[in-house]
CHARMM internal coordinates of N, CA and C (Angstrom, degrees):
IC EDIT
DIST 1 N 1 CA 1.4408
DIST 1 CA 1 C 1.5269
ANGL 1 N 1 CA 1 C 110.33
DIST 1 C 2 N 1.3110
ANGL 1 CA 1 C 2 N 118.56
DIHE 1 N 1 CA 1 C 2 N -20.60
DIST 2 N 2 CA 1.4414
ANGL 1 C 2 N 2 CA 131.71
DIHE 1 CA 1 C 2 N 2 CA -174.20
DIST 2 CA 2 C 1.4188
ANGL 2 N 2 CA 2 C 106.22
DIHE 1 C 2 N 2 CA 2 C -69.42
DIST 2 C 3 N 1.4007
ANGL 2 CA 2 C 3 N 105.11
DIHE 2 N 2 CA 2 C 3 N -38.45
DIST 3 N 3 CA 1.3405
ANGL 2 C 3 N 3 CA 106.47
DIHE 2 CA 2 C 3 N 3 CA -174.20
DIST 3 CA 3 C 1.0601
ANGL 3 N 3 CA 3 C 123.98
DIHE 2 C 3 N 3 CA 3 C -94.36
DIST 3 C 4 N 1.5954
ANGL 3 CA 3 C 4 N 123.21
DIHE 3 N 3 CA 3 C 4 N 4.81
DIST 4 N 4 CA 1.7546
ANGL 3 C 4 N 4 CA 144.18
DIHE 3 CA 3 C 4 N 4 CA 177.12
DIST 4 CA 4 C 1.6651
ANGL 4 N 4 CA 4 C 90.41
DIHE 3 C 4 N 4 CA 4 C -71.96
DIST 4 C 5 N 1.4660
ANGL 4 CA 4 C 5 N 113.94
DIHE 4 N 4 CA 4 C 5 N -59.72
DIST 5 N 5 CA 1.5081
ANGL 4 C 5 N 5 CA 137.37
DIHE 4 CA 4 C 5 N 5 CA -178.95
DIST 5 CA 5 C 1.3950
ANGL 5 N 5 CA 5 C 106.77
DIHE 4 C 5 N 5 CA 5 C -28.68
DIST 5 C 6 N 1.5720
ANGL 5 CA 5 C 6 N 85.63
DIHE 5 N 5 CA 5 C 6 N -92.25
DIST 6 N 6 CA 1.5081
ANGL 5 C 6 N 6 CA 90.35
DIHE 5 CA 5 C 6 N 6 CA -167.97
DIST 6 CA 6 C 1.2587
ANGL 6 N 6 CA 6 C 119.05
DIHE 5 C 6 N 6 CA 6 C -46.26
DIST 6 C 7 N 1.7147
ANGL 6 CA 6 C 7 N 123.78
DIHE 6 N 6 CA 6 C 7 N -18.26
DIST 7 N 7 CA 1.5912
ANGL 6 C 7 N 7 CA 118.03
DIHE 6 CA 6 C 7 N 7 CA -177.41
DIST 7 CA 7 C 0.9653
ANGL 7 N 7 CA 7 C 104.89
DIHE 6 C 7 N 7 CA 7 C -71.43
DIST 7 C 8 N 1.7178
ANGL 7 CA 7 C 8 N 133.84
DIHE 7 N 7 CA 7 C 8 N -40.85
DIST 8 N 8 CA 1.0784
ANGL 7 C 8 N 8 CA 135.36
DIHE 7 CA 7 C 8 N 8 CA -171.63
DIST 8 CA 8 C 1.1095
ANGL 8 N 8 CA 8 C 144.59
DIHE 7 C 8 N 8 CA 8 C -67.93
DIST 8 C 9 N 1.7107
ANGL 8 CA 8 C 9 N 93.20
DIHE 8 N 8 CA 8 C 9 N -28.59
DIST 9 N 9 CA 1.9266
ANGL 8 C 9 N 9 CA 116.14
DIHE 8 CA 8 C 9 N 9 CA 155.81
DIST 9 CA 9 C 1.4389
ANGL 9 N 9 CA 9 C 110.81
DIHE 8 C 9 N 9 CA 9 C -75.15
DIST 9 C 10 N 1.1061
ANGL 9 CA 9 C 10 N 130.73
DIHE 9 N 9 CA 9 C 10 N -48.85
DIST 10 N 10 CA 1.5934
ANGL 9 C 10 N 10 CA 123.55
DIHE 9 CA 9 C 10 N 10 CA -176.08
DIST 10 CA 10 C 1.5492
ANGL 10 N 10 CA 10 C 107.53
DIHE 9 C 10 N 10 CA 10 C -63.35
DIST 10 C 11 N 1.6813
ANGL 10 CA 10 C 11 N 116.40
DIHE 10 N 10 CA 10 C 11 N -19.17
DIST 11 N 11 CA 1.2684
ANGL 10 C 11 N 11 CA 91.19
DIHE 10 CA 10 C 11 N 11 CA 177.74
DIST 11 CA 11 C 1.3708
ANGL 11 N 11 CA 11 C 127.18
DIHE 10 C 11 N 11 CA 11 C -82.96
DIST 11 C 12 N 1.2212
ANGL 11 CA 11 C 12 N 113.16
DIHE 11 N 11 CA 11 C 12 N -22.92
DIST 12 N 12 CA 1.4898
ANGL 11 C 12 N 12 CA 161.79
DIHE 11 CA 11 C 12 N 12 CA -177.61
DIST 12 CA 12 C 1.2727
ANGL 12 N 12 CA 12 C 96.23
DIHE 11 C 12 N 12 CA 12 C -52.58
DIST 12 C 13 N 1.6194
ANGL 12 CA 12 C 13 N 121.45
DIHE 12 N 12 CA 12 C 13 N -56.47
DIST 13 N 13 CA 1.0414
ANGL 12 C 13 N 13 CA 114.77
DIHE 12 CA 12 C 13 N 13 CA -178.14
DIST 13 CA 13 C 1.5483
ANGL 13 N 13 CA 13 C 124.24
DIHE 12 C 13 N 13 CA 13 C -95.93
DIST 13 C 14 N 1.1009
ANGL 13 CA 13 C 14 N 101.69
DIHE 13 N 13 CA 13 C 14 N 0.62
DIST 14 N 14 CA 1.7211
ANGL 13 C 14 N 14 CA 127.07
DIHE 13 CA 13 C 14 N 14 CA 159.34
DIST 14 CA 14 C 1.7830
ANGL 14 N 14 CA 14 C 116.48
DIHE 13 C 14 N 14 CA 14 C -47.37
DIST 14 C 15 N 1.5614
ANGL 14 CA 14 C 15 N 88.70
DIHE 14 N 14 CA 14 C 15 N -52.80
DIST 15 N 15 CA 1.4024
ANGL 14 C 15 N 15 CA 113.79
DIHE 14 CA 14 C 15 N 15 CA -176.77
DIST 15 CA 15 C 1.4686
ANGL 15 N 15 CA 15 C 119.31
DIHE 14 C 15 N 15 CA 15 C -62.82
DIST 15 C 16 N 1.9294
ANGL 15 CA 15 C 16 N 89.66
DIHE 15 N 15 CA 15 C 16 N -60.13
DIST 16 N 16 CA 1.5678
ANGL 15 C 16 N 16 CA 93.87
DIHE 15 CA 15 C 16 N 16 CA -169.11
DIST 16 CA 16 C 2.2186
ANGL 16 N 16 CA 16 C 100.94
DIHE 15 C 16 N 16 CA 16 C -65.19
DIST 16 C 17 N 1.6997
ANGL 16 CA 16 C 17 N 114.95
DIHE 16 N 16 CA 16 C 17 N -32.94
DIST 17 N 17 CA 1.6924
ANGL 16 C 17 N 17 CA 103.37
DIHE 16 CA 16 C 17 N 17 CA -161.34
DIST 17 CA 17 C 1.9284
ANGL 17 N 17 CA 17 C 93.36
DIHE 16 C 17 N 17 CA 17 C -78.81
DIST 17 C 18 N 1.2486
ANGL 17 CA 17 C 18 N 122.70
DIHE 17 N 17 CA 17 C 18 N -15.24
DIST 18 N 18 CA 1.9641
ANGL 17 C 18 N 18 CA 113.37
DIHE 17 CA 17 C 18 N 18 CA -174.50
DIST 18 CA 18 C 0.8423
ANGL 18 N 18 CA 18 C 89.50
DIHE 17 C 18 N 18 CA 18 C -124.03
DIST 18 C 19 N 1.9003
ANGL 18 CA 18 C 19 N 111.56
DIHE 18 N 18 CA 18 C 19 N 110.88
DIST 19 N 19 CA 1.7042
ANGL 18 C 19 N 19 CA 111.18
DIHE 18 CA 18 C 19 N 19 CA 156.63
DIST 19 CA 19 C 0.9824
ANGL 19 N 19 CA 19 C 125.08
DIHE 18 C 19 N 19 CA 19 C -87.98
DIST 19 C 20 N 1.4310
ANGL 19 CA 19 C 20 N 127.23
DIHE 19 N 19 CA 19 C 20 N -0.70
DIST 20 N 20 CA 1.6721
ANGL 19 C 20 N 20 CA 107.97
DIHE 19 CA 19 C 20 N 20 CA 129.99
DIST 20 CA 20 C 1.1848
ANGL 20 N 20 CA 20 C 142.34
DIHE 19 C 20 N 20 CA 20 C -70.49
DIST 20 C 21 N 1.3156
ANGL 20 CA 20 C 21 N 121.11
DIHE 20 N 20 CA 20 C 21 N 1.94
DIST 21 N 21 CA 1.4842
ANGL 20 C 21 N 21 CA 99.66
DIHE 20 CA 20 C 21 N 21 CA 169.17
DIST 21 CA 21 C 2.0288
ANGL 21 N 21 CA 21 C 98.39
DIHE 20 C 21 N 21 CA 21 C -90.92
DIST 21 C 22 N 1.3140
ANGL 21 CA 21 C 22 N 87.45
DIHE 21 N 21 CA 21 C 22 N -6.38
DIST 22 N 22 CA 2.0051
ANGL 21 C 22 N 22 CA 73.20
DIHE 21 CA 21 C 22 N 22 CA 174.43
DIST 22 CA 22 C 1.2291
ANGL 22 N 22 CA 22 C 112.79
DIHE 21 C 22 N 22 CA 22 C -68.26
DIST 22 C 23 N 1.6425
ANGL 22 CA 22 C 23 N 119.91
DIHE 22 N 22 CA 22 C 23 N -50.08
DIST 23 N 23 CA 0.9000
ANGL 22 C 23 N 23 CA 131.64
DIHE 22 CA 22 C 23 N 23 CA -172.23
DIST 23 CA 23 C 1.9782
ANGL 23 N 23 CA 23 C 108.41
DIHE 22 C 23 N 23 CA 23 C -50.80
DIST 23 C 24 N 1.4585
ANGL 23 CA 23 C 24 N 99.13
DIHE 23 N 23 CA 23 C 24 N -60.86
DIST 24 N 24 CA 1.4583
ANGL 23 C 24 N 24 CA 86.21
DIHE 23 CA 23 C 24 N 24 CA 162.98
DIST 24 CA 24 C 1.3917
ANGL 24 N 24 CA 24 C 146.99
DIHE 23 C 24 N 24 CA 24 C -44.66
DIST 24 C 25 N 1.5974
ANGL 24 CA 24 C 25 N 98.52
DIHE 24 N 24 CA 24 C 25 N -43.51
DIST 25 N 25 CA 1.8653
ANGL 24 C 25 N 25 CA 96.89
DIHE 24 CA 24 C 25 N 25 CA 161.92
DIST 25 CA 25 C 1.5055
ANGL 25 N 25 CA 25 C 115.75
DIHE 24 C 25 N 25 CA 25 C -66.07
DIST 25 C 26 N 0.9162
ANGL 25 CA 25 C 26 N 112.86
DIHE 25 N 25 CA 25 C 26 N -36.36
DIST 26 N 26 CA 1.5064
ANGL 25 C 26 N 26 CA 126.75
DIHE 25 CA 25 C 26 N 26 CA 169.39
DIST 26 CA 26 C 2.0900
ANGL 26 N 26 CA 26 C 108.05
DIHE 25 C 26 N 26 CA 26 C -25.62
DIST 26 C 27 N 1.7711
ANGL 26 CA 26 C 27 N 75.49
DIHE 26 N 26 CA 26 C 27 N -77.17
DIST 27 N 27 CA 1.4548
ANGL 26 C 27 N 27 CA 90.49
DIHE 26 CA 26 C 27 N 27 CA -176.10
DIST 27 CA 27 C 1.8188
ANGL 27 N 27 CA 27 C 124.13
DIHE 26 C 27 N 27 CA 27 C -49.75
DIST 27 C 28 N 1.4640
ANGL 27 CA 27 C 28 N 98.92
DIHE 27 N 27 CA 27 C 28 N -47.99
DIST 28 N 28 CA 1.2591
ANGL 27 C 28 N 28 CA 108.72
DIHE 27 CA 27 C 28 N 28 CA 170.92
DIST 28 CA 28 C 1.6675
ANGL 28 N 28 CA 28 C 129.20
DIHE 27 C 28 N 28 CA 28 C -55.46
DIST 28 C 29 N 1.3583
ANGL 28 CA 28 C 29 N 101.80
DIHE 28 N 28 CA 28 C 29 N -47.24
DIST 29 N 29 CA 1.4688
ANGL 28 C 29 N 29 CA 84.21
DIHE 28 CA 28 C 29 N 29 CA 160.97
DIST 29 CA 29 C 1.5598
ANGL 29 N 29 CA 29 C 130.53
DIHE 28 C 29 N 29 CA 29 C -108.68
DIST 29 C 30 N 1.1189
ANGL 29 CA 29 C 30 N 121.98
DIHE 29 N 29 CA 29 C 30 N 33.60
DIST 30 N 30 CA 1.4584
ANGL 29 C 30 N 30 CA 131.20
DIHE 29 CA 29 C 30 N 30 CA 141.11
DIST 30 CA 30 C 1.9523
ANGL 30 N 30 CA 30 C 93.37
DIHE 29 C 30 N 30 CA 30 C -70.61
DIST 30 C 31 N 1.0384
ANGL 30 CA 30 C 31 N 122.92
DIHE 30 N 30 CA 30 C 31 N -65.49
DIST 31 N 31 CA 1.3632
ANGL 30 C 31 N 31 CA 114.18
DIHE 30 CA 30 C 31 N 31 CA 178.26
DIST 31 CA 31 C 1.5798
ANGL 31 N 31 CA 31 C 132.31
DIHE 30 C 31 N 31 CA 31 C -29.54
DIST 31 C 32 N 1.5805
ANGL 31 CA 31 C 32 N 88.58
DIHE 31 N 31 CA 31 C 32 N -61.28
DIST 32 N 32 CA 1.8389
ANGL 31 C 32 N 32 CA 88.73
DIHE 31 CA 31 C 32 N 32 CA 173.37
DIST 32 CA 32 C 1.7775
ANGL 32 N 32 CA 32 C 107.56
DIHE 31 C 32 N 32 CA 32 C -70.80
DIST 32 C 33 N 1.1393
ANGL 32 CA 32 C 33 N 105.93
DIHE 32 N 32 CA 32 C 33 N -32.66
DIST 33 N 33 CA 2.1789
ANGL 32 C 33 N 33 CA 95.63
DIHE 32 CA 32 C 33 N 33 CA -164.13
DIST 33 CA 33 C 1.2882
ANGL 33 N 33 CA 33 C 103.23
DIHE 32 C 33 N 33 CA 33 C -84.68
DIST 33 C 34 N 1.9324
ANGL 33 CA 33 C 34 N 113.91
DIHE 33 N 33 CA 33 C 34 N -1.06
DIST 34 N 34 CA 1.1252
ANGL 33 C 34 N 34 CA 87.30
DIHE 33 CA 33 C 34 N 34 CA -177.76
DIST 34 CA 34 C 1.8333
ANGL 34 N 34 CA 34 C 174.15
DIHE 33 C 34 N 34 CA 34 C 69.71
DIST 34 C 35 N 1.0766
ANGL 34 CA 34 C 35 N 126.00
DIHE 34 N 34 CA 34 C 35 N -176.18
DIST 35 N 35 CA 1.8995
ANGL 34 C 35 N 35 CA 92.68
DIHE 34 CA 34 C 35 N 35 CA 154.34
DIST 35 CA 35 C 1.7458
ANGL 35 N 35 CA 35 C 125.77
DIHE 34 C 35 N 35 CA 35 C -74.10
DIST 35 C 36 N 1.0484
ANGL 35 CA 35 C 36 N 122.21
DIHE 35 N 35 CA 35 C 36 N 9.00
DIST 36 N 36 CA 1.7745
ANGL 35 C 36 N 36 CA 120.53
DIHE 35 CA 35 C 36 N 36 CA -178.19
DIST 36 CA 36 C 1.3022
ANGL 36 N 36 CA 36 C 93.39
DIHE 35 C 36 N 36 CA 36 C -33.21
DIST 36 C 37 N 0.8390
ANGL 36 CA 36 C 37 N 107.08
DIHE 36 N 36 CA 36 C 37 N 162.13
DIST 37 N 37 CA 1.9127
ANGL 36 C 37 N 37 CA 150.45
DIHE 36 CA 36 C 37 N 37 CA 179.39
DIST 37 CA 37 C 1.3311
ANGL 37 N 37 CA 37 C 116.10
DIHE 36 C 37 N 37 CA 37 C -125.02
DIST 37 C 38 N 0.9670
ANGL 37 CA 37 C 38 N 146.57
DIHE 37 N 37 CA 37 C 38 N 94.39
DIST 38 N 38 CA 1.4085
ANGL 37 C 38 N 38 CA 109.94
DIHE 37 CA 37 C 38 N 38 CA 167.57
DIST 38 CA 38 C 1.1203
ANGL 38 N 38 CA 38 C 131.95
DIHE 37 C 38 N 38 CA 38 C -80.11
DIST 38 C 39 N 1.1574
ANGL 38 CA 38 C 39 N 141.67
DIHE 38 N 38 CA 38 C 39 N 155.45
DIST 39 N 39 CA 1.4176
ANGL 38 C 39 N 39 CA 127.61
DIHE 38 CA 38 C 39 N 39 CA -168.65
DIST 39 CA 39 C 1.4810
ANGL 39 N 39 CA 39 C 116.94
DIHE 38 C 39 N 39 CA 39 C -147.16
DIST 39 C 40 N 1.2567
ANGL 39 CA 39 C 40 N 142.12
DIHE 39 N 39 CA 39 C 40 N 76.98
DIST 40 N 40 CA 1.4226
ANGL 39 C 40 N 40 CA 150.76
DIHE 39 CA 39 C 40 N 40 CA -158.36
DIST 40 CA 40 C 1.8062
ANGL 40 N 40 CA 40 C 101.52
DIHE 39 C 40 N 40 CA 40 C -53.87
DIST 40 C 41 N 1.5315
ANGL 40 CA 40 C 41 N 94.26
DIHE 40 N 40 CA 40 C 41 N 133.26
DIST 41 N 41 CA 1.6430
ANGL 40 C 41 N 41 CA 115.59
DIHE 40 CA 40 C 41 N 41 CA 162.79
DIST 41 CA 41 C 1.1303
ANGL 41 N 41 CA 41 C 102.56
DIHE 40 C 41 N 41 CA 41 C -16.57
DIST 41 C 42 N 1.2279
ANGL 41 CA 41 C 42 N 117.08
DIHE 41 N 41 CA 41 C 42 N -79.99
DIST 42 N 42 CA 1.4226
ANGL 41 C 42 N 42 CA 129.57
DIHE 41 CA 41 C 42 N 42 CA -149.25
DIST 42 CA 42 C 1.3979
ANGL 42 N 42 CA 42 C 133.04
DIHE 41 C 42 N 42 CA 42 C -61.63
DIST 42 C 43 N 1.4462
ANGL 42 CA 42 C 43 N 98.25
DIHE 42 N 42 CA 42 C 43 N -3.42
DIST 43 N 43 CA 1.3874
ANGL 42 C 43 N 43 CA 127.65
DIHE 42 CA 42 C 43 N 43 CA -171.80
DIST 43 CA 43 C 1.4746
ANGL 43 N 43 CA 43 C 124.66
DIHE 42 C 43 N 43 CA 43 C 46.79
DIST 43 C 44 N 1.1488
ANGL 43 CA 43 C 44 N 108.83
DIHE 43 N 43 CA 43 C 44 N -106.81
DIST 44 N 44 CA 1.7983
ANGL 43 C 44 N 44 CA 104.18
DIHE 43 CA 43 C 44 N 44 CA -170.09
DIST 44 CA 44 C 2.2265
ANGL 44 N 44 CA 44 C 108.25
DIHE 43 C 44 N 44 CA 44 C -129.28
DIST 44 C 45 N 1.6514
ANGL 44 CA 44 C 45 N 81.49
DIHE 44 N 44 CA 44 C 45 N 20.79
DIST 45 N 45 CA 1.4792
ANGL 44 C 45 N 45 CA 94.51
DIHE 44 CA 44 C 45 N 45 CA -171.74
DIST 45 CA 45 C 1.4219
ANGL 45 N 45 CA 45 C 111.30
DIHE 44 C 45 N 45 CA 45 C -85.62
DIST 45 C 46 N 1.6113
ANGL 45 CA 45 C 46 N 127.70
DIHE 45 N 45 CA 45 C 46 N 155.12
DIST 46 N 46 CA 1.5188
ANGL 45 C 46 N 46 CA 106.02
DIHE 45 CA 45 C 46 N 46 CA -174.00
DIST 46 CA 46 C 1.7912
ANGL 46 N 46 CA 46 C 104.87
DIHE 45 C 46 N 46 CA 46 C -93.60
DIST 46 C 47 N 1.4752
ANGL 46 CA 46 C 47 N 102.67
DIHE 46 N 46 CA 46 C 47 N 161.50
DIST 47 N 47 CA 1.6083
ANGL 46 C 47 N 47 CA 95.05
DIHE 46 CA 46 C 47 N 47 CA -176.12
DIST 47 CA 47 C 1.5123
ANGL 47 N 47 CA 47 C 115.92
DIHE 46 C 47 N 47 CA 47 C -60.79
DIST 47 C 48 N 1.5217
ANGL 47 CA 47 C 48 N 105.42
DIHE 47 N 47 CA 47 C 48 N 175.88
DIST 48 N 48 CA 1.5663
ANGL 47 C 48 N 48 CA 103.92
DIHE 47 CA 47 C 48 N 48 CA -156.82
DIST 48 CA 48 C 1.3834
ANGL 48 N 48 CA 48 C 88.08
DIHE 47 C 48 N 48 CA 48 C -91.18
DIST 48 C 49 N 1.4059
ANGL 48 CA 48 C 49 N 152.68
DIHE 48 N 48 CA 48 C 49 N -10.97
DIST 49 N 49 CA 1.1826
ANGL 48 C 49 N 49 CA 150.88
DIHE 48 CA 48 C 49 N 49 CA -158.20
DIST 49 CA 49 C 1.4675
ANGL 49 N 49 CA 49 C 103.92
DIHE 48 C 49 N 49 CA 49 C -149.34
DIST 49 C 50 N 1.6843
ANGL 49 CA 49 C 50 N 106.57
DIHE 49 N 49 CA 49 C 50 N 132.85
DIST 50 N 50 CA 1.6656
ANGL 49 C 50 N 50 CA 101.59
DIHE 49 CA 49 C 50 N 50 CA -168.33
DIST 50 CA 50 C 1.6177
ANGL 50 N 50 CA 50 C 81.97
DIHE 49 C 50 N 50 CA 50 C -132.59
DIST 50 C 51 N 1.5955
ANGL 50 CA 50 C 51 N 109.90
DIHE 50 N 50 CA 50 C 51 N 113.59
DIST 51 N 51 CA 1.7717
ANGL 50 C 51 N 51 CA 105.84
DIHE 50 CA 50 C 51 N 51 CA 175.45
DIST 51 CA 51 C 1.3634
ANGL 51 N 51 CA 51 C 93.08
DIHE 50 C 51 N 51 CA 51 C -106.85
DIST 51 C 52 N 1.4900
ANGL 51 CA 51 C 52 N 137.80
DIHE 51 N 51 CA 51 C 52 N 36.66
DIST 52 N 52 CA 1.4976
ANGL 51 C 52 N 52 CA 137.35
DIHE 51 CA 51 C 52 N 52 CA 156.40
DIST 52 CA 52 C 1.2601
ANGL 52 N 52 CA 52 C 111.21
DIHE 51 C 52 N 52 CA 52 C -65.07
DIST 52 C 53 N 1.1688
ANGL 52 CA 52 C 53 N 103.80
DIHE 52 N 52 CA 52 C 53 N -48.35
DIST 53 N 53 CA 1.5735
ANGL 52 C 53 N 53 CA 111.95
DIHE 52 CA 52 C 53 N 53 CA -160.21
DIST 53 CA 53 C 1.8042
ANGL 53 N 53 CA 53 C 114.06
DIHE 52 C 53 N 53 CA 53 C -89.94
END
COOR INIT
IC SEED 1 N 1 CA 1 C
IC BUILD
């Protein structure tokens, strides 16, 4: 698990010190997702339970 970590911070910080390689991940996945939408199940209905109030 140590080593999930540390990949995940060094990449992290990969990202934040070359803003091109952000820009590249950037680019790439606007590429793969494309036009998607997302659009939730539930549509445009309000939830069945409101604990706001």
């Amino acid at each position: 698990m140590m080593v999930a970590a540390k990949t995940m911070t060094l990449t992290a910080i990969d990202l934040f010190t070359n803003p091109e390689l952000l820009d590249k991940a950037k680019a790439e996945l606007k590429q793969k997702v494309g036009g998607y939408v997302y659009k939730p199940l539930l549509g445009d209905r309000k939830p069945a339970l409101n604990y706001r109030d």
